[in-house]
N, C-alpha and C positions, 0 to 999 in steps of 0.2 A: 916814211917815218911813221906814218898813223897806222899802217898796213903789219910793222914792228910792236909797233903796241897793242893792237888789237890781237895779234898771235899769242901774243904771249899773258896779255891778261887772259883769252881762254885758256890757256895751259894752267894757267897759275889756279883758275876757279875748277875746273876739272878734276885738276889731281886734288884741289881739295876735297872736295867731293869723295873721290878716291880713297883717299884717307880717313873721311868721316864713317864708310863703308867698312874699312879696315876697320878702326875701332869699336865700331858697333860689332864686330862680329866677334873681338878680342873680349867684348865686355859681356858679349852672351855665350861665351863658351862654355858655362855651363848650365845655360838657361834649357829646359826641359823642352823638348822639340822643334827649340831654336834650328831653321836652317842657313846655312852662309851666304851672304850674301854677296855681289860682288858688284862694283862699278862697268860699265859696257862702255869704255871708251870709243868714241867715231871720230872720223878725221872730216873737219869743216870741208864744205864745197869750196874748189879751187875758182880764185880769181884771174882776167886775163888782162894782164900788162902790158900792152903796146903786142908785141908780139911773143911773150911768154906768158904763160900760165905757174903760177905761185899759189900756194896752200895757203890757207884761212886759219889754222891751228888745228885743233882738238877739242871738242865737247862729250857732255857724258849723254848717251844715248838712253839710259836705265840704269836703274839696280837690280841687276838677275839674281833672282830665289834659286838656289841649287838645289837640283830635285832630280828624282827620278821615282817612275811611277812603278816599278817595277820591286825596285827596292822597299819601297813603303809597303804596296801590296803584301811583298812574301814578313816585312815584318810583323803586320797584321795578324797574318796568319799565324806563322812560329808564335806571336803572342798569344791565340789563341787556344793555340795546343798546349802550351806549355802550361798556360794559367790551367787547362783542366785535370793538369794531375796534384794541383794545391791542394782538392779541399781530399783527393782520395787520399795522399800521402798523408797529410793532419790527421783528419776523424778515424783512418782505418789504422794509425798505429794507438791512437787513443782505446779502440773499442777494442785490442787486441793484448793492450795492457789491464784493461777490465778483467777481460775474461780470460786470458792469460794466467796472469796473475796466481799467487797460492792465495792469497789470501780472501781475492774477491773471487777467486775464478770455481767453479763449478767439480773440478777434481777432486781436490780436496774435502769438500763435503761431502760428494759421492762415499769417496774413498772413507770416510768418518761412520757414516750408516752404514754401513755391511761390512765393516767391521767388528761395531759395536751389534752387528745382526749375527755375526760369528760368534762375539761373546757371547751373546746371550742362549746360542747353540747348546756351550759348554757345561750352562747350569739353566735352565728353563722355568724352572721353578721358582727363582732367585726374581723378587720384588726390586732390587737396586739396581740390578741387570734390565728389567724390563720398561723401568722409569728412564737410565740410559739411553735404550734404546726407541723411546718416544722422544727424548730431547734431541735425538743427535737427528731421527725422522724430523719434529719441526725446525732444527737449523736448517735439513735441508729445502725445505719448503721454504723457508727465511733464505737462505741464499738463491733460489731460484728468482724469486721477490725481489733480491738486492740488484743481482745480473738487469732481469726486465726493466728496473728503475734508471740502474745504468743508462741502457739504451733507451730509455723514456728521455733523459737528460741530454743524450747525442741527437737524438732525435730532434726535440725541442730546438734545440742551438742552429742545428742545420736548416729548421724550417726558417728560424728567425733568419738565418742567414741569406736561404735564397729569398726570402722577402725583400731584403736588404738589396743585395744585388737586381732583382726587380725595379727597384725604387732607382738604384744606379743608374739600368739603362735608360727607363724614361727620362731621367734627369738630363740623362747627357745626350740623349736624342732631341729635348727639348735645348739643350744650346748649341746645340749642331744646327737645330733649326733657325734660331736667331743668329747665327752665324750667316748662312744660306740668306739669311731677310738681308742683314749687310752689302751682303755681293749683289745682287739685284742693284745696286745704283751703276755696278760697271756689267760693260755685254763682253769682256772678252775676261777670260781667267789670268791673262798677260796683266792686264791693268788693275789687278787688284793687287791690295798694299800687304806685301809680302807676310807680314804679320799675321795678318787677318789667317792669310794660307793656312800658316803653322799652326795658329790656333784652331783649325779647323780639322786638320791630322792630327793633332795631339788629340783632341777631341775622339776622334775616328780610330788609333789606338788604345785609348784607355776603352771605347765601348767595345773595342774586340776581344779584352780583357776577359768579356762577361760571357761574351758570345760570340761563334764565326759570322760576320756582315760580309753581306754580297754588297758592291758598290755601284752607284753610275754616275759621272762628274758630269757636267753640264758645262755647256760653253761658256759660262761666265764663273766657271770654278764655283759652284754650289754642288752639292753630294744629294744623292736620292741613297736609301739604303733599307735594305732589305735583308730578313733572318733564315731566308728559307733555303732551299736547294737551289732554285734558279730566280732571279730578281723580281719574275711580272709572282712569284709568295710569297706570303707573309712581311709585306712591306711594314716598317717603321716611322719611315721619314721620306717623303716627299715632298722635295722642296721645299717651302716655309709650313708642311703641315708635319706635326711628328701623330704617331701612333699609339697612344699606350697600352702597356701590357700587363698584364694582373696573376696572380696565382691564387690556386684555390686548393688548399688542402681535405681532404675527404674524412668527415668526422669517425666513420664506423671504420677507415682504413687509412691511418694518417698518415703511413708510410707511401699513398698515392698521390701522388700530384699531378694538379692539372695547370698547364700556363693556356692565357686566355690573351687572343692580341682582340682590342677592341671592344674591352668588354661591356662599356655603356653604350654604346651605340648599334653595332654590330659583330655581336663576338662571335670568335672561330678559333678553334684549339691550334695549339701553337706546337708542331711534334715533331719540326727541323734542327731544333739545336742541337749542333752534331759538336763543340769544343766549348771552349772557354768554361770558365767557371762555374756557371751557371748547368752545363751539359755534366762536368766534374761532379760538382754537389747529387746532381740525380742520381749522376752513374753507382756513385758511393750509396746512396738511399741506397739503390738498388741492387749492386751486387755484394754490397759489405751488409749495411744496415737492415736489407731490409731480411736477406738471407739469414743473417746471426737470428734476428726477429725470429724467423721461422722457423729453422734447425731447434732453436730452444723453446717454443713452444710444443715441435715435435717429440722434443724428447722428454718435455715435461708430462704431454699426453702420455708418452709410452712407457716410460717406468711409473707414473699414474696405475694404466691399465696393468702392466706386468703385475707392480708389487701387489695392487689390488686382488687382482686375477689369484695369487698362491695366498694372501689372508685370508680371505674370502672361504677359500678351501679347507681350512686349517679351521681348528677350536679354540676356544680361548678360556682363561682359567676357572671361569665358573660353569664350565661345559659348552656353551654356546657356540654357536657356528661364528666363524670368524664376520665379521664386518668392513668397509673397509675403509685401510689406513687413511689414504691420502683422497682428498677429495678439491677439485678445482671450482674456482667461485668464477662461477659462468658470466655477474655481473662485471668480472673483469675484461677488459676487450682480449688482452692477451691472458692465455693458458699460464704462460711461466709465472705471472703475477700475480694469479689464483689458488698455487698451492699450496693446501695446507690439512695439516694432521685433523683427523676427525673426531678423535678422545681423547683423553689424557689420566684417565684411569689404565694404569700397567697393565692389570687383571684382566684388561678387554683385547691383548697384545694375544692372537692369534698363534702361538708357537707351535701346540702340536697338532697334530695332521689329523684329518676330519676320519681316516680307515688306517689300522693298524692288521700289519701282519707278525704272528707270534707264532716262531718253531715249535714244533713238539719236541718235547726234551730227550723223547726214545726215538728220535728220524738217527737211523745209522752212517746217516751221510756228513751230517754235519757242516749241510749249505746253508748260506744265508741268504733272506728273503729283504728285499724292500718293495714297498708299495706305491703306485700313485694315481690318482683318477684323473683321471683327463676328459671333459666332459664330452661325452660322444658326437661326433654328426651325425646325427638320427636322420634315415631315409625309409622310404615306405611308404607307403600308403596314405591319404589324406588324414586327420583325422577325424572321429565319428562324429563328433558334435558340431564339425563343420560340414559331413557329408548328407546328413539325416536328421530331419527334425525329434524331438523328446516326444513319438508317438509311435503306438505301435501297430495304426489302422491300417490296412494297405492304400488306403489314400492318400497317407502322411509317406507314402515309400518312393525310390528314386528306381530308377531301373537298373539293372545290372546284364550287361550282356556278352557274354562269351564266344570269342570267336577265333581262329587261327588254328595251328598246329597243335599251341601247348596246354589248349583245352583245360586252361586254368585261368585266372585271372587276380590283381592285387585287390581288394575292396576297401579296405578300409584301418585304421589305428584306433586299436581301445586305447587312449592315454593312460600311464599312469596316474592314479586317483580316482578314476572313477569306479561306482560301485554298482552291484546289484544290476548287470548290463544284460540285457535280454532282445537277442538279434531275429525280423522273424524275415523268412526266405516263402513268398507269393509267387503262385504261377509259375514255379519253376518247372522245366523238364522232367522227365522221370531219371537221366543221372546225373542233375547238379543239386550240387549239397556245399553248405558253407564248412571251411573249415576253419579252426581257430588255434593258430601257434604263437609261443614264447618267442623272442627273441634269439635264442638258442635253437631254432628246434624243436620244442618239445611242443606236440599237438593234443592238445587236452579238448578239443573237440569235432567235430565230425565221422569222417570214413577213411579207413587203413588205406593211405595211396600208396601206388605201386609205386617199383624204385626211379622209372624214368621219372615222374610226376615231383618225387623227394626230388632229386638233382636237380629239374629245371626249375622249382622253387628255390631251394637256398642255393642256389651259384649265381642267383641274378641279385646285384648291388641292390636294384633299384626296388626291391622286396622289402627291404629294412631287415635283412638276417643278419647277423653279426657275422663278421669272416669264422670261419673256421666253424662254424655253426654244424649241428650234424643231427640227421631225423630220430627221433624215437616216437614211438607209438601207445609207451610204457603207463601215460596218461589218459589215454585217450576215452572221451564219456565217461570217466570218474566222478564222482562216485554211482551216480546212481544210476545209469542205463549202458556200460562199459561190457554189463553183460559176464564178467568174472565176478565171483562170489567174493566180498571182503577187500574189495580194489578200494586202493588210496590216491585219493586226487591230490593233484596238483598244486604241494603248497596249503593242501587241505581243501582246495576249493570244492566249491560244489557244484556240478557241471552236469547240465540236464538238458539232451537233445529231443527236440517232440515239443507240445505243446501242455502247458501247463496253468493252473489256476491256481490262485490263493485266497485263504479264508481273505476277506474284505472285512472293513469298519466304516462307520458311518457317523459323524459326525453330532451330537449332541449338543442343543443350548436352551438353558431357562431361560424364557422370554418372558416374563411376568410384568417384567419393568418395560417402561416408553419408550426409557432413554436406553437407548443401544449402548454405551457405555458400562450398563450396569446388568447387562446380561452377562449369567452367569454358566461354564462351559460344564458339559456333564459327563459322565462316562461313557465313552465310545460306545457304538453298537454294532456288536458283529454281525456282519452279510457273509452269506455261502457264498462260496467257491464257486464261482459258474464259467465255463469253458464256451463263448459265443464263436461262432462258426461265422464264414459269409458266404457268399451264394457258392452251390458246390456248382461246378463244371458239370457241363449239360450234354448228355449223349452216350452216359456210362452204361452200358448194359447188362456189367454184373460186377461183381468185387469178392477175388477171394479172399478165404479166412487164413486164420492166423500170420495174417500181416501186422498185426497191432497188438498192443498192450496197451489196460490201462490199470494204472496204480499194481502194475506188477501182472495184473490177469489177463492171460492173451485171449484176443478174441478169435475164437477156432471156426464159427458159422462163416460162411458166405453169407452175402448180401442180393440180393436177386430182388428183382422190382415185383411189387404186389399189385398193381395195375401199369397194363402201357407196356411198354417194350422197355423205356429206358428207368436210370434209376432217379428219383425221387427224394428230397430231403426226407418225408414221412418214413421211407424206406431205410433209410439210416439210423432215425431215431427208433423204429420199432425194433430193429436188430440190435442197436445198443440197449433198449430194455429188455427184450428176450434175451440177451445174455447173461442177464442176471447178475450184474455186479455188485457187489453189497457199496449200498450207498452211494449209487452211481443213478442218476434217471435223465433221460434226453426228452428236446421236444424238438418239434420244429415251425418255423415261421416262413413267412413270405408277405413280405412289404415293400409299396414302390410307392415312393415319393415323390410328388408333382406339383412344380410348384406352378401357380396360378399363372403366370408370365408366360410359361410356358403351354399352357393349355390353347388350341387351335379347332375353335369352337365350330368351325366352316370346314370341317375335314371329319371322315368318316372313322368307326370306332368297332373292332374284335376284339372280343376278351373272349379266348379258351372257345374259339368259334363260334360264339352268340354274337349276333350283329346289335349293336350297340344304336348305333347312329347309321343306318346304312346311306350308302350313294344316293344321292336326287331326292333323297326324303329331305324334312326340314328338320333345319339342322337345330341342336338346344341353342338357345338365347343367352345364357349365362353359364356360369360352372356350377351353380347350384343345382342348373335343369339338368347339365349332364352328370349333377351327382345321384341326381331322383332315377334320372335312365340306366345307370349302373346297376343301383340296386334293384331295380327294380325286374332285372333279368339275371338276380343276385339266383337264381332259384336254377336256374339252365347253367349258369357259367361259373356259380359256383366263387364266386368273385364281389365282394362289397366295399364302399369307399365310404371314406370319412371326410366329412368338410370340417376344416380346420376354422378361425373366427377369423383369419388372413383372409381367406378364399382357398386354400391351397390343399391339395387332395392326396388320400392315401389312402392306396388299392391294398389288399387284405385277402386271405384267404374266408370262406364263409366255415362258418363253425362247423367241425366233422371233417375241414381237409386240410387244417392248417399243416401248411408246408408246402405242398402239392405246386406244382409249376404253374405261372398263370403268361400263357399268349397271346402278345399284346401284337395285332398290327390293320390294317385299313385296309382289310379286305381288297381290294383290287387296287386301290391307293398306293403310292408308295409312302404319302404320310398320313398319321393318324391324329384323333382327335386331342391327344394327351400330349402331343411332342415329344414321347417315345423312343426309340429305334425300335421299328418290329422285328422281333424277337421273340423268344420263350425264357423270361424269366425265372430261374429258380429259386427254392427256398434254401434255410441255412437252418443247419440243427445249434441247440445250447444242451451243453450236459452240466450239468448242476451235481453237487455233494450236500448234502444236508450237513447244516452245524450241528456239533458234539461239544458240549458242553467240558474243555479244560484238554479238546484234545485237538490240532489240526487235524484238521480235514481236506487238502489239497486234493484238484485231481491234477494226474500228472497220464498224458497220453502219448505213446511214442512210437516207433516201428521194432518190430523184433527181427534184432541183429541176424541177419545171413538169410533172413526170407524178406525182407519190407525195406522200404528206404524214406527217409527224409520228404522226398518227392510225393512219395504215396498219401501223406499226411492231404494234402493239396485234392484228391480225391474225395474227400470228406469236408471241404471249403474249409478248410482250418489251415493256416499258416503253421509251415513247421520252424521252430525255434532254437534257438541255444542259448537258453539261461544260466549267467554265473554266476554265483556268489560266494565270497569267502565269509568266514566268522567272523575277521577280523573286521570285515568294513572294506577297505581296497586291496587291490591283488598285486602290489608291490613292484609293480612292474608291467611295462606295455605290452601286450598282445596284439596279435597281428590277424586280418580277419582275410580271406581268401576263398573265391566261390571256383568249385570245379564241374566239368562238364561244360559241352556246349549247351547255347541256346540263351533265352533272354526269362530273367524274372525280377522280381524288384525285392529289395531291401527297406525293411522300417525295423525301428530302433525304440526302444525306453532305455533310461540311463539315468543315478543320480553322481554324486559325487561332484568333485570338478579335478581338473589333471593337477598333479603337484611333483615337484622335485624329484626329481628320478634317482638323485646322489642323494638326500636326505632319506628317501624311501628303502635306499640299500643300505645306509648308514645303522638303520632300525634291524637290519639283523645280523645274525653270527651263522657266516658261511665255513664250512672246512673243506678244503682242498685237499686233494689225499692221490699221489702215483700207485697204481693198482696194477702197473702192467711193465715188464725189462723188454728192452731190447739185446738178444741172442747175444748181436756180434759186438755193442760198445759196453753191455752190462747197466746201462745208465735208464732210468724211465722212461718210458717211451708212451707211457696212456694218463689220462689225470683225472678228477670227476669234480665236481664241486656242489656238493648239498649244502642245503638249508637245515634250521634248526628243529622242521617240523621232517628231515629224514627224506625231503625229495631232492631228488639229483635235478640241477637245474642244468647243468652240461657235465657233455662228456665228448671228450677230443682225443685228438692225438698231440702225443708232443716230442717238439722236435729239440734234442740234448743238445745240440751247435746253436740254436737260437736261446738265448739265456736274455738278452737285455731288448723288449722286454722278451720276457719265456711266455707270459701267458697276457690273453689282453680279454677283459668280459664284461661289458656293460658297462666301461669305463675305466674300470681297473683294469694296471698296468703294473703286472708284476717279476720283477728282475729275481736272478738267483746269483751266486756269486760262485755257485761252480752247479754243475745237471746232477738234478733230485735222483736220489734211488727209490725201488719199490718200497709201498711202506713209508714212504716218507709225509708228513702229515701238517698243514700249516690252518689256523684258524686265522679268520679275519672278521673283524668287527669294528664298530663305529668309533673304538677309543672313546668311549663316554669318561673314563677317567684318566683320560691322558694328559696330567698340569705335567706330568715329567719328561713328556714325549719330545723331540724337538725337531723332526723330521720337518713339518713346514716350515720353521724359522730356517732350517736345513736350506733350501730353496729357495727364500728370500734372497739367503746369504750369496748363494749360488747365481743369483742374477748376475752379480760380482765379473764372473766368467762366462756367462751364459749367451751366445750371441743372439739373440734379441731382435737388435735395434735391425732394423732394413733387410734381416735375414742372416748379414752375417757380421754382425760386429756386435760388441758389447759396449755397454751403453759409456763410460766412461773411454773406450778407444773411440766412440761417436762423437762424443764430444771435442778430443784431443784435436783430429782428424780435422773438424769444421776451426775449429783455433787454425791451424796448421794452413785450411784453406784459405782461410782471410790474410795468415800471413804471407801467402804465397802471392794472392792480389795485391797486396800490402807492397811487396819488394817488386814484383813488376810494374808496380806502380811509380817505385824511386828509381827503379832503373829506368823508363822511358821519360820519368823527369829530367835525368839528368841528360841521358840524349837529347831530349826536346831543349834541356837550357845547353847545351852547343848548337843546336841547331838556331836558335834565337840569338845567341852569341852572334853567329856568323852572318843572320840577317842584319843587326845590328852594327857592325862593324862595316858591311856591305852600307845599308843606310850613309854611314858618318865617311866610305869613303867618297860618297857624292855632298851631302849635306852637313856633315858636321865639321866644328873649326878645328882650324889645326895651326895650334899658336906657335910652330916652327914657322908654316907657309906665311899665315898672317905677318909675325916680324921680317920673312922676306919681303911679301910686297909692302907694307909701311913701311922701310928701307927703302924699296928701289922710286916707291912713291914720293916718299921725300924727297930723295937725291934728285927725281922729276920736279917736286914742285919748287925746291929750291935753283935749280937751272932753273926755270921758267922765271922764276923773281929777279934771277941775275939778267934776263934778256930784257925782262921790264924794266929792272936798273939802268943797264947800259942804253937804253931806249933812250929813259931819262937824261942821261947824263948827257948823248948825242943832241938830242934835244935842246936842252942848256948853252951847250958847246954852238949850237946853230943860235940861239940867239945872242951870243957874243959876240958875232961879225960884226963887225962895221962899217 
């Protein structure tokens, strides 16, 4: 009987139990990460009765958590994929309705300015047109503004956001941690209270939300978790310690971010977050945000530069060279946020084009011409004021040395603007000579080269010839030693090969006064014309005549030494006085400078073979004593020095031989007492012009053409030179300097000027283009020439009638025909000094419109379309793999809930069949009772 009641009272406390189970999990059905629980009924140990064995009842053994780790895992996940295409799908259809858009988006404005850049095409002149088209230029610069701000505001929102999300995961690694503190009171994961569990998954999927977690569960169900690729990286949570993690946005580049795990203690950058939200938001920075960013400061740069680039070009209505329009405020971190118009005066709007071409009204042809300059790539040669200092000593010179096959060499670029340039050529061989060409071609000084010498100059790039460039000689030493009677230089220049002098002036100042301030400047004083020579070349034995000219008189005598075998500076100058030039007289010198430092007062001394200091005698004590013993055998050697207040000495010829060579060396020594090289020093002649009162007086010394050369000059210790000068000041254009012949000589330069505008300097004249020559078999022009206003041909080509766009290309100009010129055909060109009517550069503005531009080959409004189009194409790839990723999350989900979640069919069956149990069990306790009862009623 007690064995009946003990059965079934367990039954009866069991199933309730059972059922307490049941509706806990009816009442969290839809509790957020609630898992189901369930009663683990066991069957009591049987007892033994006499000789049977009988059951004890039923107890609950536990409440089993329904789980599985497998399903949680892939939930995890799916929620981390899926959360990462939240913030790309939001922000990138946001920034693509920005810029999308007619009204904020960037087309439209484009499409506003070069339109109103076409109207104003149509009337250029037109003040209401030109104000137009400066408003509709700063809306564009205002909407470029507006777009940047845009994305300043997505920007902004998105950083607040992954801060946000930052803050999320610490938070909830820090209650995963308090979580994990909990479980530490039990050692197996079985014995912890099922709750706790679920709070601690819920937990573990809202942080996957943000980011993919590596996991490791611990025997007593606590989580260790990690953000990195494999678990021993970037940990966050370690048992009861969490991690924090920080971001750091980059001030000069905001669109960079850094995540930081551990940043007060030990920080280490964080660059494993490969999903969830937080990897989303980046990705979006990055391929949406931060690309629009970029694309659109690109293209504010580049139609910046372009439109700039053709204003610039252009004039603007009070003549002026265009300026330009748009200009970026560098104080802004982004370009597109920067842009903005530069004037607002109409008048300053750049319409017509900086060179006009005008038909001749009699060309039989009746082509049209348009023009454009295109600013050249200039190649060639270094330029001067970079190659050679502003001296024209041979001290101050660099060397020049010719070698190979093409027995020519590049030397140097006269830039444009410089003036009055005079090149001189030291030591050279007797056949190199400089030569000096146009850009074109055209040689205005040196020596007639043969034709191989023309070809292997202009067919080389790297010369700076213009293409199509072609030789003429038609210049050449114009005007003044060209050698043809009435030759006209180049452009007018004056171009003088040989060595020259000019009357000098010399500076005047009343000094009366203390104060320097109030000194007062006086009439310059003119200095003769004097031609200094330097040491002539030592070992000449004779020199024939009529090799030279000077001021026009050649000199016909030979030159033959008057003592000695070889020749003599004295020997120079008496032949240049014996020839009697009116107003011409030479001298000559020989001076050696010594400076004190270098005097080697312990070493023996020969001047002109008088023993000075000999071997083993005693040597002088100072430089003073070896000034006393110079002169003092001043009387044999023909040789005296001067003591400077330095100390510092200067050997001299003795009166009656000035000039004359003086032979400096130590007698048997190989050093001497002067620190010297022994040697035979020579002298140098000066020819001097006496001043004439209101007339120059230059001398000008050169070779006569077809018997002397350049070289020859060098003979006579005088540098030969190529002096230029135009009347106007600069020579309009860069010259090209080229040394021929082998061997080695040096180059020095004078120069003033400085270089300027090469398109400003051509704008300054009126060129005429003119076809001179048919071709037989198409009838069409086949030759062209192009002079200046002063009547010199600055080229002359051929031209090819199938080549029309452009047809001709010359120092920048690029000029088109609309159908092949005939002979006779005649076109001027000039700077458009009054061109308000002109519209050819707004022409090209307008043209950018179509003009592919932007990356080579797109125009700047299909560039921009294009990057719209791209974002939207990340845009929808982006909702299509959301929508796959939310089936794919669906399916973990529903996976999940068929192990853990309730299912209030199942649930009403077992609170059914549990009932129907606990109620039997209550009827067995009933009837237990009632037998019971029944037994105590015996009697």
């Amino acid at each position: 009987m007690t064995d009946l009641v003990g059965t079934a009272s367990n039954a009866v406390t069991s199933y309730q139990r059972a059922l307490s189970a049941v509706s806990n999990n009816i009442a969290n059905v839809a509790t957020e990460g609630y898992s189901r629980q369930e009663a683990v009924l066991q069957a009591n140990p049987t007892a033994k009765v006499g000789m049977l064995y009988l059951g004890t009842g039923v107890s609950v053994d536990r409440i089993k958590r329904q789980y599985d780790t497998f399903a949680e895992l892939n939930l995890r996940n799916s929620n981390s994929d899926l959360a990462s295409q939240e913030p790309m799908v939001t922000y990138a259809n946001r920034v693509i309705d920005v810029m999308g858009s007619d009204s904020m988006g960037l087309s439209s404005a484009l499409d506003k300015f070069f339109s109103t850049a076409r109207e104003l095409s149509a009337d250029p002149a037109s003040t209401v047109k030109r104000s137009s088209f400066i408003r509709d230029a700063q809306g564009l610069g205002a909407r470029f503004g507006q777009l940047s701000t845009q994305l300043d505001l997505v920007q902004s929102e998105t950083s607040d956001a992954l801060s946000t999300y930052v803050s999320e995961v610490n938070t909830l690694t820090s209650q995963i941690a308090v979580v994990n503190q909990q479980m530490t009171k039990q050692k197996s994961a079985e014995n912890q209270p099922p709750d706790l569990l679920d709070q601690r998954d819920l937990l573990l999927k809202k942080l996957s939300a943000f980011a993919h977690i590596n996991t490791r569960f611990n025997e007593n169900g606590s989580v260790d978790i990690s953000l990195g690729p494999s678990f021993t990286r970037e940990v966050i949570l370690t048992a009861t310690k969490s991690t924090p993690i920080s971001i750091q946005f980059d001030e000069k580049n905001p669109q960079k971010v850094s995540l930081i795990l551990d940043p007060y203690e030990n920080p280490q950058p964080l660059t494993a977050i490969t999903s969830g939200k937080i990897s989303g938001m980046l990705s979006f920075r990055e391929q949406i945000l931060g690309t629009s960013r970029s694309s659109l400061n690109l293209l504010a740069e580049q139609l910046v530069k372009e439109v700039n680039s053709i204003h610039q070009s252009g004039i603007d209505a009070y003549g002026i060279p265009g300026q330009q329009l748009f200009r970026i405020d560098r104080a802004e971190t982004n370009a597109a946020a920067g842009v903005q118009v530069v004037f607002e005066d109409p008048l300053r709007v750049a319409v017509a084009s900086q060179f006009r071409i005008i038909e001749d009204p009699e060309n039989i042809s009746g082509v049209d011409a348009q023009l454009v300059f295109k600013e050249p790539k200039e190649t060639g040669p270094p330029d001067l004021q970079s190659l050679v200092a502003n001296n024209g000593t041979p001290e101050a010179s660099v060397p020049i040395k010719i070698t190979g096959t093409s027995n020519s060499g590049a030397v140097a670029t006269i830039p444009n603007g410089l003036t009055n340039v005079n090149l001189f050529l030291s030591g050279a061989d007797a056949d190199q000579t400089l030569q000096v060409f146009t850009r074109d071609g055209r040689q205005i000084a040196g020596v007639e080269l043969p034709e191989d010498l023309q070809l292997s100059l202009l067919s080389s790039p790297a010369n700076g010839f213009d293409p199509g460039a072609t030789y003429s000689a038609d210049y050449l030493n114009s005007v003044n030693n060209s050698g043809v009677p009435g030759a006209k230089g180049y452009k007018d220049l004056q171009v003088f090969y040989g060595a020259r002098a000019e009357v000098g002036s010399e500076l005047q100042w009343d000094l009366k006064e203390a104060d320097p301030t109030a000194h007062v400047g006086l009439p310059n004083t003119p200095v003769a014309a004097t031609l200094n020579g330097y040491r002539i070349p030592s070992g000449q034995s004779n020199l024939s005549g009529g090799l030279f000219q000077i001021n026009g008189q050649t000199l016909s005598s030979p030159v033959d030494p008057l003592n000695g075998s070889t020749l003599q500076a004295t020997d120079f100058a008496r032949w240049l006085n014996e020839s009697a030039i009116p107003g011409i007289s030479a001298s000559a010198s020989n001076k050696i400078f010594v400076p004190t430092s270098q005097v080697k007062l312990n070493s023996p001394l020969v001047l002109n073979g008088v023993t000075i200091s000999p071997v083993g005698s005693s040597y002088p004590l100072s430089v003073s004593a070896l000034f006393a013993r110079i002169n003092e055998a001043s009387a044999t050697s023909h040789v005296v020095a001067n003591l400077s207040d330095s100390g510092d000495l200067t050997l001299t010829n003795s009166p009656g031989y000035e000039g004359e060579d003086i032979v400096v060396n130590g007698g048997l020594s190989t050093i001497n007492a002067l620190g010297l090289k022994s040697q035979t020093y020579t002298g140098s002649i000066s020819i001097t012009s006496p001043l004439e009162e209101g007339v120059g007086t230059p001398i000008e010394l050169t070779y006569v053409p077809g018997e002397g050369s350049p070289a020859d000059l060098d003979k006579l210790g005088i540098s030969a030179g190529i002096y230029i000068k135009s009347p106007s000041g600069a020579f309009g254009e860069d010259l090209l300097v080229f040394a021929t012949g082998k061997g080695q000589a040096a180059l020095s330069a004078t120069y003033g000027g400085a270089p300027v505008s090469g398109k400003q300097s051509l704008r300054s004249e009126i060129l005429t283009l003119k076809f001179d020559d048919t071709d037989a078999i198409s009838g069409n022009a086949s030759h062209f020439t192009i002079t200046d206003q002063t009547g010199t041909v600055l080229a002359s080509r051929a031209f090819d009638a199938n080549k029309l766009d452009p047809g001709i290309s010359y120092l920048g100009l690029e000029i088109s025909f609309s159908n092949p010129p005939k002979e006779g055909d005649q076109f001027e060109i000039n700077g458009n000094q009054d061109g308000t009517a002109n519209n050819e550069n707004i022409l090209l503005i307008a043209g950018l419109d179509t003009a592919k531009v932007y990356g080579g080959n797109k125009t700047f409004s299909a560039a921009y379309i294009d990057q719209v189009n791209d974002m939207g194409n990340i845009a929808r790839q982006a909702a299509i793999s959301k929508d796959a990723l939310k089936v794919v999350y669906d399916q973990a989900v529903t996976s999940r809930d068929q192990v853990s979640g309730v299912s209030l069919d199942a649930e009403a069956a077992d609170l059914i069949r549990f009932q129907q149990a606990y109620q039997a069990s209550a009827k067995v306790l009933q009837i237990s009772s009632q037998l019971f009862e029944a037994m105590l009623q015996v009697r």
